[in-house]
Backbone as a ProteinNet text record, in pm:
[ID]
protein_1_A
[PRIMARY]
XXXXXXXXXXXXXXXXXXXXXXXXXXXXXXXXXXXXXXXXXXXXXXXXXXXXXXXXXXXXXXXXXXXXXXXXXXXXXXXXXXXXXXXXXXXXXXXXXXXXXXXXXXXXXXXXXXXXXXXXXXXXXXXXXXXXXXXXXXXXXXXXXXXXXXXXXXXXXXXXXXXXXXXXXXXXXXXXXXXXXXXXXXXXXXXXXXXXXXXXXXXXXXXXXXXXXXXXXXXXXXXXXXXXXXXXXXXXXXXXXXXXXXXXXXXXXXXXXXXXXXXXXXXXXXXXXXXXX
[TERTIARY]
23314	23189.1	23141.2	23013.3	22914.6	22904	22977.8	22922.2	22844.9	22786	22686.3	22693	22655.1	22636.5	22453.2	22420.9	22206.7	22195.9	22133.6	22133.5	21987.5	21965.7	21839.9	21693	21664.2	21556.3	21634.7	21666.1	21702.8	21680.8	21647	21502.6	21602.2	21552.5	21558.8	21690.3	21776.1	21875.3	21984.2	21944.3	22051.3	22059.9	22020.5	22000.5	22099.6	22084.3	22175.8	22344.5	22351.2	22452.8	22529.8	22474.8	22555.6	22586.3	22508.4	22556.3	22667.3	22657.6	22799.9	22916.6	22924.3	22945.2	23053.6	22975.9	23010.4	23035.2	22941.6	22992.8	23089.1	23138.4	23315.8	23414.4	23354.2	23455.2	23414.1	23276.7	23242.8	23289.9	23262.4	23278.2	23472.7	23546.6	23661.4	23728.1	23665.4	23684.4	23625.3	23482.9	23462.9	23454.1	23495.4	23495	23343.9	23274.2	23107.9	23138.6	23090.6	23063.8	22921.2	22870.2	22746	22699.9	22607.7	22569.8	22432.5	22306.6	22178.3	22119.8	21988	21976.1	21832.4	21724.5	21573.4	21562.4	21517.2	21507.2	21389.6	21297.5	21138.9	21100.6	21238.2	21223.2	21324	21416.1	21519.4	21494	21378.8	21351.5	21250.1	21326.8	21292.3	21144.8	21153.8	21092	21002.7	20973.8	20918.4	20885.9	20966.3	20938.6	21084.4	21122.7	21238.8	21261.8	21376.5	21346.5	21519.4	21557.4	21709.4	21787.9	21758	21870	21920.5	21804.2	21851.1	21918.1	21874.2	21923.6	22064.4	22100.1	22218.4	22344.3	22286.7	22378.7	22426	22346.6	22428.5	22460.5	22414.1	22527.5	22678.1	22661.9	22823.3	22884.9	22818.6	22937.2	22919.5	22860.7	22873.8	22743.9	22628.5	22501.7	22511.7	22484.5	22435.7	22306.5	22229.8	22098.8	21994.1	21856.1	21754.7	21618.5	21554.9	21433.7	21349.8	21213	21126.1	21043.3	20894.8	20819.7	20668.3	20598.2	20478.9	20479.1	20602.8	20618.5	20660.1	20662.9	20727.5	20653.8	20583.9	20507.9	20420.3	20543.2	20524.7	20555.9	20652.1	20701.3	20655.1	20658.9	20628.6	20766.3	20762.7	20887.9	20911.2	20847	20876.5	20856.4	20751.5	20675.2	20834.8	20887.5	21003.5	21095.4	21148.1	21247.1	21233	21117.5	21063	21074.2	21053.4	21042.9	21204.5	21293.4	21422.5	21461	21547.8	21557.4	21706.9	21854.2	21762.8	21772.2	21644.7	21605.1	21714.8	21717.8	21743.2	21705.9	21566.9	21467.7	21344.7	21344.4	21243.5	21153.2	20992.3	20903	20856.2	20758.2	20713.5	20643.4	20677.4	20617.8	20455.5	20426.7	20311.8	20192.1	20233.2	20095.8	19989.4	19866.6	19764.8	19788.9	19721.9	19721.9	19838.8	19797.2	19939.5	20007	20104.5	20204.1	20291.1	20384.5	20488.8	20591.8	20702.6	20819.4	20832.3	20897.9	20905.5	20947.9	20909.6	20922.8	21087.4	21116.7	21231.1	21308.5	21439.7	21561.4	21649.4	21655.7	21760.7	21927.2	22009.4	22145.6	22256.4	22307.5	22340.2	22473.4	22541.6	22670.9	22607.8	22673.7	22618.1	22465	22404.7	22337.3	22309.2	22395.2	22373.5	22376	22363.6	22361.6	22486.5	22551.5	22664.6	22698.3	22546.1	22600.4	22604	22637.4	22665	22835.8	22878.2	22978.6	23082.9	23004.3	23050.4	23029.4	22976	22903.7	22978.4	23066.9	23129	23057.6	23033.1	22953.5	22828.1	22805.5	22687.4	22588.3	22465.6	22301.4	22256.4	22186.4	22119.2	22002.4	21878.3	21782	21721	21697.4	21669.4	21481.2	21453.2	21307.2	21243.4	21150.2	21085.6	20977.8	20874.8	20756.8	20717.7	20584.3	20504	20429.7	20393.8	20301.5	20229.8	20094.3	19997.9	19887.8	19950.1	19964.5	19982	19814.8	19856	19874.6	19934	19895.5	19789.2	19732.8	19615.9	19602.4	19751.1	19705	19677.8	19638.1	19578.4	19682.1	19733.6	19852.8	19795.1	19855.9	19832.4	19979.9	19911.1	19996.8	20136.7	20209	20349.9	20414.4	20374.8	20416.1	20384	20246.5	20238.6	20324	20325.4	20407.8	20532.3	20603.4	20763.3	20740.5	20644.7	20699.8	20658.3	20623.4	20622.4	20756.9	20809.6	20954	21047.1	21043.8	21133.5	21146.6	21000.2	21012.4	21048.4	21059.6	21106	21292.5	21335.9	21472.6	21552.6	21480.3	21555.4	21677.4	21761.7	21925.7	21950.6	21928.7	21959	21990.6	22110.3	22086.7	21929.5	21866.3	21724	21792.1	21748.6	21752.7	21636.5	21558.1	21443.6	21422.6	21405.4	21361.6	21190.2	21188.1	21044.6	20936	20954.7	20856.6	20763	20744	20637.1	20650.6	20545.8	20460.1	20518.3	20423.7	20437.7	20561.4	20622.6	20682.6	20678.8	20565.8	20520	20527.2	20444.2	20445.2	20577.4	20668.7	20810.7	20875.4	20870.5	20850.2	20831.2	20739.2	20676	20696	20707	20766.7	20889.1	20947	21160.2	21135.4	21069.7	21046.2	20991.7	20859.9	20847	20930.3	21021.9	21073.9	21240	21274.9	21398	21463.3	21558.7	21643.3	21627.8	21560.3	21444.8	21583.5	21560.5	21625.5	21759.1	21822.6	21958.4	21922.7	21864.8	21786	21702.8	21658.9	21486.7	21550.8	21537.2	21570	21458.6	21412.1	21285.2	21335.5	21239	21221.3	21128.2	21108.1	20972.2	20971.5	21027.5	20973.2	21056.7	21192	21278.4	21345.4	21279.8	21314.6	21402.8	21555.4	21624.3	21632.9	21604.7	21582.6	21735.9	21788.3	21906.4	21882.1	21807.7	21772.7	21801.8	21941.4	21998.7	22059.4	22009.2	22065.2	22047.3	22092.6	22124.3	21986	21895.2	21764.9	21827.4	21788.8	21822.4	21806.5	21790.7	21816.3	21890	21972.8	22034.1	21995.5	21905.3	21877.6	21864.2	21977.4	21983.8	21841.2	21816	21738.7	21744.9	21657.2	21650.2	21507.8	21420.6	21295.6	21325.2	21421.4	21454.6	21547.1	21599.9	21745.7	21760.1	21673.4	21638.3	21602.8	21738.6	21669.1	21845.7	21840.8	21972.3	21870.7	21890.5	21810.1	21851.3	21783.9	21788	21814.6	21879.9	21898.9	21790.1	21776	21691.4	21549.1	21452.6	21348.5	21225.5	21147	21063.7	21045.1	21098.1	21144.5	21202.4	21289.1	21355.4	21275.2	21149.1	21078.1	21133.1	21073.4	21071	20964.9	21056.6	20924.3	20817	20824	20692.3	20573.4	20658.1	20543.5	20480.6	20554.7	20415.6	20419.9	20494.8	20376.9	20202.4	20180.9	20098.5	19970.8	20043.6	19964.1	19904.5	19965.3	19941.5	19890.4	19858.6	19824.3	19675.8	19662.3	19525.2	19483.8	19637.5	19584	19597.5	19550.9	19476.1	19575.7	19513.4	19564.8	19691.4	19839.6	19978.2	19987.6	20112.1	20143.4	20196.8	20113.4	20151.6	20355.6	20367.3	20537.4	20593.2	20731.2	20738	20887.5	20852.4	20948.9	21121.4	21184.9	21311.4	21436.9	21479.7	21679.4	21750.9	21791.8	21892.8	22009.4	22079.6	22206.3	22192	22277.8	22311.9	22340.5	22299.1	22329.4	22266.4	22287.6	22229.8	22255.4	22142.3	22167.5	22149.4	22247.4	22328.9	22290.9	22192.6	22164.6	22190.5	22274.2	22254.7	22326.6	22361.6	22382.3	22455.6	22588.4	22644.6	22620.1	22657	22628.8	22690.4	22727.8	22859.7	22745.1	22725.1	22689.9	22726.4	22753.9	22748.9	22716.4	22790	22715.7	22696.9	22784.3	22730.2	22602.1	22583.8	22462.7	22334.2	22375.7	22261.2	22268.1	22331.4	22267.7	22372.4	22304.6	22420.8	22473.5	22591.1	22654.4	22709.6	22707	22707.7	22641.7	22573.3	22478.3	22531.2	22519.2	22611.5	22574.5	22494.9	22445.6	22581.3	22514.8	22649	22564.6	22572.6	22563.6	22648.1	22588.3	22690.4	22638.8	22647.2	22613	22670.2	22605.4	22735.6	22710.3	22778.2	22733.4	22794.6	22652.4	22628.4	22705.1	22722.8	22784.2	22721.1	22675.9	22585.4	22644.4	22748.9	22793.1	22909.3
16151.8	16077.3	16078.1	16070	16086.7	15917.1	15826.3	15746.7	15691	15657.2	15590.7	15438.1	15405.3	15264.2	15287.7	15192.9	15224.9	15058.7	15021.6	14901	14890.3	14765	14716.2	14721.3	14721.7	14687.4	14630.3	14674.4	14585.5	14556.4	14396	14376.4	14308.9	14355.2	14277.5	14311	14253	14265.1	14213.9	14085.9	14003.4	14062.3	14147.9	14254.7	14389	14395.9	14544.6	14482.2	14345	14309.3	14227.8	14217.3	14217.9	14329.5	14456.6	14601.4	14624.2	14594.8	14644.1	14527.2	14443.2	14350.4	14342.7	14418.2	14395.1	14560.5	14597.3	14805.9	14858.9	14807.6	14857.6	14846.8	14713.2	14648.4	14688.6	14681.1	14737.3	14929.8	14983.6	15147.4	15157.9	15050.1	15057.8	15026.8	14886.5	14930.5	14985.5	15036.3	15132.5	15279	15310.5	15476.2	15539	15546.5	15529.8	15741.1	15811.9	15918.4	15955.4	15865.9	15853.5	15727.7	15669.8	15537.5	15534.7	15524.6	15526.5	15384.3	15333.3	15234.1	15258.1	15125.3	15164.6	15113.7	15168.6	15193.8	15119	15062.9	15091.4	14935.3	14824.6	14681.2	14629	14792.1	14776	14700.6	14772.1	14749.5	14600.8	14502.9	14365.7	14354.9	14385.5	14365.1	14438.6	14598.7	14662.9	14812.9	14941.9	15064.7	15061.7	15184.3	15191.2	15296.8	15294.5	15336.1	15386.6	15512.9	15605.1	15463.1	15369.6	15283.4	15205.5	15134.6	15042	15148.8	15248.9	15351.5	15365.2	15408.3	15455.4	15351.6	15216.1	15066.6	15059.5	15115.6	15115.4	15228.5	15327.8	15483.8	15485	15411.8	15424.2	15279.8	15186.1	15149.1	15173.5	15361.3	15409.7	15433.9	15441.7	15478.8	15575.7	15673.6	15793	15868.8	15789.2	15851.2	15746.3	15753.9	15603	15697.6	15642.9	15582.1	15498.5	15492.1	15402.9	15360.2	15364.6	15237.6	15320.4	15136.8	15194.4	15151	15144.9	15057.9	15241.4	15319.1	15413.2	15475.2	15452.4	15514.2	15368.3	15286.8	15156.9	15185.3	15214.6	15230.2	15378.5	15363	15486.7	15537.1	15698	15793.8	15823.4	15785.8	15726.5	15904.6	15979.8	16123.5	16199.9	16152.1	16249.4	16224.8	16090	16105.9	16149.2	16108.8	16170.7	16335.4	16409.2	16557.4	16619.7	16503.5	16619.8	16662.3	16776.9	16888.2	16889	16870.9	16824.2	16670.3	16646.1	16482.7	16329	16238.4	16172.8	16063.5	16068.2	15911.4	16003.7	15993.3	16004	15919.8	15956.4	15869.6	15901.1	15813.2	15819.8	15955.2	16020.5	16148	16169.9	16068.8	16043.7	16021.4	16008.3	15993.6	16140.4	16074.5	16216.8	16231.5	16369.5	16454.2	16460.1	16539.3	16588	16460.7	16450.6	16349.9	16412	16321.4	16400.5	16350.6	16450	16433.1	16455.1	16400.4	16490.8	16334.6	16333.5	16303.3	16313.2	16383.3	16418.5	16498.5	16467.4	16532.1	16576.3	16749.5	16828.6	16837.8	16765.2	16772.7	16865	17005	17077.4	17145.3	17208.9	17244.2	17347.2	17376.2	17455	17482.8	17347.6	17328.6	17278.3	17301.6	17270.4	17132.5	17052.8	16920.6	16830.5	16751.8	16677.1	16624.1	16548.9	16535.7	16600	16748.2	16868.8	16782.9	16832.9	16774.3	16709.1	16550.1	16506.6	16489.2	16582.1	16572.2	16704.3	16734	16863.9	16969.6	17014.8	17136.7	17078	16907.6	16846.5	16892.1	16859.3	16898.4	16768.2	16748.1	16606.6	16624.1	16527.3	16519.5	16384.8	16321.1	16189.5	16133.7	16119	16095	15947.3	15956	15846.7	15785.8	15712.2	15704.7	15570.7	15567.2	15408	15394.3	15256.3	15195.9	15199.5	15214.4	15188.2	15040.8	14988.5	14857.4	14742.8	14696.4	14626.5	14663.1	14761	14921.4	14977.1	14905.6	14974.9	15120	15181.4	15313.3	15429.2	15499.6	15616	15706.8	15674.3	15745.5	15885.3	15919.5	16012.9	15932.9	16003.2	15917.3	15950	15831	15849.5	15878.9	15905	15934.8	16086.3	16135.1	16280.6	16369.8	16282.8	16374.2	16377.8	16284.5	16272.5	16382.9	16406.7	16524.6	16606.7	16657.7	16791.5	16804	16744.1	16707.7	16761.6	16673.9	16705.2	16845.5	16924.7	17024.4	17124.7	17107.8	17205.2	17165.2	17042.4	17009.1	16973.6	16986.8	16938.2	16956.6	17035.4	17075.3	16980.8	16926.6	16804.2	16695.3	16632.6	16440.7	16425.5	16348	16269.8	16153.3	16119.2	15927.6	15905	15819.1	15777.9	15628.9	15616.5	15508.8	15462.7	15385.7	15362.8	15228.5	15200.5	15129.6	15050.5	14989.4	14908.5	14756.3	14698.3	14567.8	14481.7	14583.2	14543.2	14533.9	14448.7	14469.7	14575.4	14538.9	14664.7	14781.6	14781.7	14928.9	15002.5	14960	14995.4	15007.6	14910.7	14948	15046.6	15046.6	15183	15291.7	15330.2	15464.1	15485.5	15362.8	15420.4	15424.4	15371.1	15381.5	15511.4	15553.6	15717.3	15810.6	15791	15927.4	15883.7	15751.1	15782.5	15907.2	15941.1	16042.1	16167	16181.6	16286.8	16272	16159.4	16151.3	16033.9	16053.4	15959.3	15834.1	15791.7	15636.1	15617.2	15551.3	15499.6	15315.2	15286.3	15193.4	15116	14997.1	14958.7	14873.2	14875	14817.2	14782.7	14689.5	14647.6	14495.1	14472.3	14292.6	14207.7	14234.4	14187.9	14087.4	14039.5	13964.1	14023.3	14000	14087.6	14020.6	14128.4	14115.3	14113.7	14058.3	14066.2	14152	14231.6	14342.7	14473.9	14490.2	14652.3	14674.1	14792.8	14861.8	15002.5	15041.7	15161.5	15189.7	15243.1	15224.9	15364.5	15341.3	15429.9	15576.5	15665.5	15799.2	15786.9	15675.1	15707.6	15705.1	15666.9	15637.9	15513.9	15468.1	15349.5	15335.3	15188.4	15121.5	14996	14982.4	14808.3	14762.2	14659.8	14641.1	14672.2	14531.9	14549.2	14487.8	14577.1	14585	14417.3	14419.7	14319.4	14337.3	14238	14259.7	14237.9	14288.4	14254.7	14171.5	14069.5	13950.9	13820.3	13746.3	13635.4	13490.3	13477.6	13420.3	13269.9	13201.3	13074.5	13109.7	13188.1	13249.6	13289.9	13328	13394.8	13530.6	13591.8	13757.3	13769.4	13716.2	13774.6	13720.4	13656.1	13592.2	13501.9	13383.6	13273	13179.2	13074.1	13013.8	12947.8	12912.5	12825.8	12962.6	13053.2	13175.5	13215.9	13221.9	13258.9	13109.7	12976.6	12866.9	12862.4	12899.9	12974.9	12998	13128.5	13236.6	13113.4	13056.9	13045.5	12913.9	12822.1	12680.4	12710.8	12864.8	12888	12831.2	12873.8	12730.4	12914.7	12964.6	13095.7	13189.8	13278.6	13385	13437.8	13479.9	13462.9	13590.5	13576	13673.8	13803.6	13909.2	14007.8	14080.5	14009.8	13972.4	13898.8	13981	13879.2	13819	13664.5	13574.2	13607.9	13680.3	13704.5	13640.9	13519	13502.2	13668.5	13598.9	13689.8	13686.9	13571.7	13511.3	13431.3	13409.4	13272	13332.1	13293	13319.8	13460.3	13546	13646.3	13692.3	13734.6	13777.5	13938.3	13943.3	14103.1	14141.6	14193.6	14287.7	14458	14546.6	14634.6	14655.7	14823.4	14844.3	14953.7	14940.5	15084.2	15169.3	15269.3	15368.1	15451.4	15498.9	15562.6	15713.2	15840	15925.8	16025.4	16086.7	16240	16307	16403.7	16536.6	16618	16632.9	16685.4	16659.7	16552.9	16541.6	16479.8	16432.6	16403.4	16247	16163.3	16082.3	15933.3	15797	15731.4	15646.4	15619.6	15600.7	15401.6	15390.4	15238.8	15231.2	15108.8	15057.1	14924.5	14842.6	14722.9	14670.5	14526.4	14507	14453.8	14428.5	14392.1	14277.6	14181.8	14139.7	13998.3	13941.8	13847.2	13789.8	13673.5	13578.5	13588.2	13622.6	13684.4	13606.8	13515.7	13479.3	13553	13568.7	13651.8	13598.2	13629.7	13547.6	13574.6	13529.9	13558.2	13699	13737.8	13849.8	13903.3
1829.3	1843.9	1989	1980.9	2124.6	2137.9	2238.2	2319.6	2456.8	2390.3	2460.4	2506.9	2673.3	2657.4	2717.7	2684.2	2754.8	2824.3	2917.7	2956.1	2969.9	2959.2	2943.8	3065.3	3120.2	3232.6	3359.1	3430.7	3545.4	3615.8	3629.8	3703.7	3880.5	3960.1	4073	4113.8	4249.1	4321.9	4226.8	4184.5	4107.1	3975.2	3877.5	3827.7	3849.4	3929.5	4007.1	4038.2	4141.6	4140.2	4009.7	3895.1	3785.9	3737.4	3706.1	3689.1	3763.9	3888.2	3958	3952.5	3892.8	3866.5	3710.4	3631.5	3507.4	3437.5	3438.5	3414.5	3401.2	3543.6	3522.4	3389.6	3406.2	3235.2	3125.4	3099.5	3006.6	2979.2	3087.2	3025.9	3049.1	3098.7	3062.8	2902.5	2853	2728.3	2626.9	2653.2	2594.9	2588	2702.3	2769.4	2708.1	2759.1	2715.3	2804.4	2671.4	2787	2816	2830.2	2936.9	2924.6	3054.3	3049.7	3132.2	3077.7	3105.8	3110.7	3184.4	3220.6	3198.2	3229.2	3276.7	3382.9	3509.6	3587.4	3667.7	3599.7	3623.5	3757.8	3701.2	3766.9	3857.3	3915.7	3989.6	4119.7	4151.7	4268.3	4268.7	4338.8	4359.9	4212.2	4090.2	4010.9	3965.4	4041.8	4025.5	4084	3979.4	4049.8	4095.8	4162.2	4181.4	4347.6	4404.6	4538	4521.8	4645	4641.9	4653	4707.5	4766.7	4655.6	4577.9	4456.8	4345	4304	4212.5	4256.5	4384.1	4422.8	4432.3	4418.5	4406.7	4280.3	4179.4	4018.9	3999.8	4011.8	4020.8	4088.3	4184	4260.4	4124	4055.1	3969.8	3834.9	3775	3686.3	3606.1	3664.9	3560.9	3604.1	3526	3520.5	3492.2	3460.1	3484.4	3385.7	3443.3	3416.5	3401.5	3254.8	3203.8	3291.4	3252.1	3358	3247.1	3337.7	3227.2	3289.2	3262.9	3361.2	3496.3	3557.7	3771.4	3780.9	3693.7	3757.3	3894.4	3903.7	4033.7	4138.5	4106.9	4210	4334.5	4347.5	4501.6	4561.1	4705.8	4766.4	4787.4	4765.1	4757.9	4557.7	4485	4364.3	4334.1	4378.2	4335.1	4359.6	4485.1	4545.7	4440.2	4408.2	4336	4155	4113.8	3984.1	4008.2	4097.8	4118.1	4129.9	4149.8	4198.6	4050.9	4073.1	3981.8	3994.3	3912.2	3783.1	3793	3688.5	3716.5	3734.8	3800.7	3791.1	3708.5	3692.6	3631	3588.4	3472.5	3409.5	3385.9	3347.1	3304.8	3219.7	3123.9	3009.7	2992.9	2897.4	2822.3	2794.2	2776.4	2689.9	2816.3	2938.4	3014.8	3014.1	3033.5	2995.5	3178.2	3157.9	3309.5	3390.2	3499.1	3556.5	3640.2	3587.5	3664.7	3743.8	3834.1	3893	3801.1	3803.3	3696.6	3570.4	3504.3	3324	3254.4	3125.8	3026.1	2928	2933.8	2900.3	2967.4	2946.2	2955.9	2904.8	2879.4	2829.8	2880	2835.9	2852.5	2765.8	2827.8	2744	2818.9	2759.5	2835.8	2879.9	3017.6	3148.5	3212.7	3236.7	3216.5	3412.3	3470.7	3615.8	3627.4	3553.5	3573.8	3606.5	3608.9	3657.5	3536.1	3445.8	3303	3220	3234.3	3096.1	3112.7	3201.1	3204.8	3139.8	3081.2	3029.1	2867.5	2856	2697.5	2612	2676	2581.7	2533.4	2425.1	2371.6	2305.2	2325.9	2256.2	2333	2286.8	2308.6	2266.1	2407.2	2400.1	2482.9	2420.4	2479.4	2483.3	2596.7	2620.5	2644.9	2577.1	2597.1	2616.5	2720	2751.6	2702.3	2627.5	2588.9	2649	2618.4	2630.2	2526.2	2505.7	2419	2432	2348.2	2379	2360.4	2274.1	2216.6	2367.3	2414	2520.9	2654.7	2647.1	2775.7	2817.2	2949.5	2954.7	3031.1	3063.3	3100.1	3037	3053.4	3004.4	2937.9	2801.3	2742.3	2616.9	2601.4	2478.2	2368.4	2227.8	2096	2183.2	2172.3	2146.3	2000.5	1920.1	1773.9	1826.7	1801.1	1817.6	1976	2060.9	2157.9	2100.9	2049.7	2028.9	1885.7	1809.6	1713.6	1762.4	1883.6	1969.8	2001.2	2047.3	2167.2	2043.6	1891	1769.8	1716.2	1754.8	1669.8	1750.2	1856	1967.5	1975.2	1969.6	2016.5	1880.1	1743.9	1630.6	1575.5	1666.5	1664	1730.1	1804.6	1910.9	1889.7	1970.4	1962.7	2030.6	1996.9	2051.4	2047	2176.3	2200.9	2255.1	2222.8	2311.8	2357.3	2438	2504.4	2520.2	2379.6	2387.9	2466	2523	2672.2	2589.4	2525.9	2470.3	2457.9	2465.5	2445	2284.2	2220.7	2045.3	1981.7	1899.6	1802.5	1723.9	1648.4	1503.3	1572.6	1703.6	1734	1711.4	1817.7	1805	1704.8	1609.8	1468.1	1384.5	1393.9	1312.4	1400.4	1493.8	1579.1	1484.4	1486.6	1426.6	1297.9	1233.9	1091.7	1080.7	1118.2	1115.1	1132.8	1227.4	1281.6	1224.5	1177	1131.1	1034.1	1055.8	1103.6	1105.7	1213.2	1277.6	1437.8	1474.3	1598.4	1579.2	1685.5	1670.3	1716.9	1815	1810.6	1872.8	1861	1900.8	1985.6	2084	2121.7	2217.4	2202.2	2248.4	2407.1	2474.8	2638.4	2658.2	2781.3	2816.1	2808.2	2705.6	2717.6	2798.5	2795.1	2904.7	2762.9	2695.8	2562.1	2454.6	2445	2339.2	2209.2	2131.9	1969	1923	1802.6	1743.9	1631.5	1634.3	1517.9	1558.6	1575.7	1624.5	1469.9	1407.5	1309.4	1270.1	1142.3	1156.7	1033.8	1048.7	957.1	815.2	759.4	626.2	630.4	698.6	691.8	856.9	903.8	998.4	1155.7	1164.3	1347.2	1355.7	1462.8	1530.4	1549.3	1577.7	1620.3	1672.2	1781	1841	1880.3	1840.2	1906.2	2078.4	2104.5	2253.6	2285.8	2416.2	2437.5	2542.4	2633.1	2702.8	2825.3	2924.8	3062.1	3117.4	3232.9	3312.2	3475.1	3403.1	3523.7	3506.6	3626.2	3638.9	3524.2	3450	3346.5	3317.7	3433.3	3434.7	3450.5	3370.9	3415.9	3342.2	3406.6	3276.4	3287.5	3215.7	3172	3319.3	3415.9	3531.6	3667.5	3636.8	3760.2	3764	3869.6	3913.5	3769	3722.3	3630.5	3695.6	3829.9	3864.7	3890.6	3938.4	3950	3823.6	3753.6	3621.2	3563.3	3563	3536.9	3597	3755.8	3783.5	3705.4	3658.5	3582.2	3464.7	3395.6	3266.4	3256.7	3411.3	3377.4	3477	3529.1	3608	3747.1	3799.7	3883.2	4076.1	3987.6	4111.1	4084.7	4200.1	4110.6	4177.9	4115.8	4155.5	4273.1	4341.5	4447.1	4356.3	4401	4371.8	4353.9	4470.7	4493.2	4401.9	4342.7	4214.1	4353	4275.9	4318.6	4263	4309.4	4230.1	4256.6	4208.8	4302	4308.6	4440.8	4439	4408.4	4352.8	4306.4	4216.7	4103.3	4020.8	3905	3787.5	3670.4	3617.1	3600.1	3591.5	3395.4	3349.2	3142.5	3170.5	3143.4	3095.1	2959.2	2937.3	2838.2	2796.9	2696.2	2635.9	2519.8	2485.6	2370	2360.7	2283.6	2280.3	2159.1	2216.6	2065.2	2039.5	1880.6	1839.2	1796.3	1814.7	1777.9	1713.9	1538.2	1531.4	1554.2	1629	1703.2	1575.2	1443.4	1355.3	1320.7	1263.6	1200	1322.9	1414.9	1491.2	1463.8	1422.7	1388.4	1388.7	1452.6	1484	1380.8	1405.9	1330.3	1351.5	1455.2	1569.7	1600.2	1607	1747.7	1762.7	1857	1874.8	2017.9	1989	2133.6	2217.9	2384.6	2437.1	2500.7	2510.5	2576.9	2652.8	2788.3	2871.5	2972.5	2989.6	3142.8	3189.8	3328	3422.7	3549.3	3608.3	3746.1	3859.1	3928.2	4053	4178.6	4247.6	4344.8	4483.7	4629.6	4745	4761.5	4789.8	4814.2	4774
[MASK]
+++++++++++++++++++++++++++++++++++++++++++++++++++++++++++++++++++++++++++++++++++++++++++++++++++++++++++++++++++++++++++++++++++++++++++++++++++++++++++++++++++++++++++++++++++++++++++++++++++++++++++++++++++++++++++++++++++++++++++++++++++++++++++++++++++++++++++++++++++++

């Protein structure tokens, strides 16, 4: 079996220092042979930069999904462009972006993670919603059966970036077992609805958030009380702790490389307190 662990959004410092924090234990008892993350809220809540990426790689991610912050930070073009990719972004944006959409993982494949994947063929794909999204996307249904009909020997995992419920929804419901799972991000809010849908692809609305536990989706609550009682308009800066109780969100996954198709899904999750240093 192909394991997998995938972690949720990780928003902010206190975010990162529970990853390094908690990872260890986790891919010890589960020996995960690969462990992917989203990437998009590493950086103090938004977008991602070499330094925060490189704080959860040294305690075991191996490679990160984004959202729509993917092109928040400056340097974001450089690190979307290295070859082969580190962080991908959503597939589905119209016009030329920097970086790719997906990622081909295959034995001898130059990469660091052919490596660990034996003679499997895997391809990891990114999408967004459009549901609530106001950027300029093309269908995520019709790009992902471009991606299928080109990679359909393949594990597919995708990481779908959306707003909606239904949307996410109906993506895994269409394409179940087409691909090995469809796993939802974005809200920072985790669903207890991880299963194995009837022709076989895992599924989860959403995985969650690896943040601030006392909060709203990983902010400060008086900062978006703010927002929502009108009382002007909030700092662009999201208010983030950098210590305390931190909610550990993800999900492991058991994969046939025969059939493509998973066989486990099983959230993980844990409160983890952070500590100043």
């Amino acid at each position: 079996m192909l394991k997998i662990i995938f972690l949720a959004d990780i928003v902010g410092k206190i975010g990162r220092r529970a990853t390094v924090q908690y990872l260890p234990k986790l891919k010890k008892k589960y020996k995960p042979d690969l462990v992917f993350a989203n990437a998009e809220n590493i950086a103090h809540g938004i977008g991602f930069t070499e330094k925060t990426l490189n704080e959860v790689i040294e305690a075991g991610v191996d490679f990160f999904t984004s959202g729509n912050h993917a092109w928040s930070k400056a340097g974001s073009d450089k690190i979307l462009n290295n070859r082969p990719p580190l962080v991908i972004r959503p597939a589905n944006y119209q016009g030329k972006k920097s970086g790719v959409g997906f990622l081909e993982i295959k034995p001898a494949a130059g990469s660091p993670l052919a490596k660990k994947i034996g003679q499997n063929k895997i391809i990891v794909v990114n999408l967004l919603g459009r549901v609530f999204i106001p950027d300029k996307l093309n269908n995520p249904f019709k790009v992902l059966a471009k991606i299928i009909k080109k990679y359909k020997d393949q594990i597919i995992i995708v990481d779908f970036h959306a707003e909606a419920t239904s949307e996410k929804n109906a993506l895994a419901q269409y394409f179940d077992g087409q691909v090995a799972a469809i796993l939802g991000t974005h809200t920072h809010v985790p669903t207890s609805d991880s299963k194995l849908l009837a022709k076989g692809t895992g599924f989860i609305t959403d995985i969650g958030m690896i943040g601030y536990y006392d909060s709203v989706i990983g902010a400060s609550k008086n900062q978006i009380f703010n927002l929502f009682l009108d009382r002007g308009q909030s700092s662009k800066k999201h208010d983030l702790p950098d210590y305390g109780y931190c909610q550990f969100n993800a999900v492991y996954l058991e994969i046939d490389p025969k059939t493509q198709k998973t066989v486990k899904i099983k959230r993980l999750d844990k409160i983890i307190k952070v500590k100043t240093n």
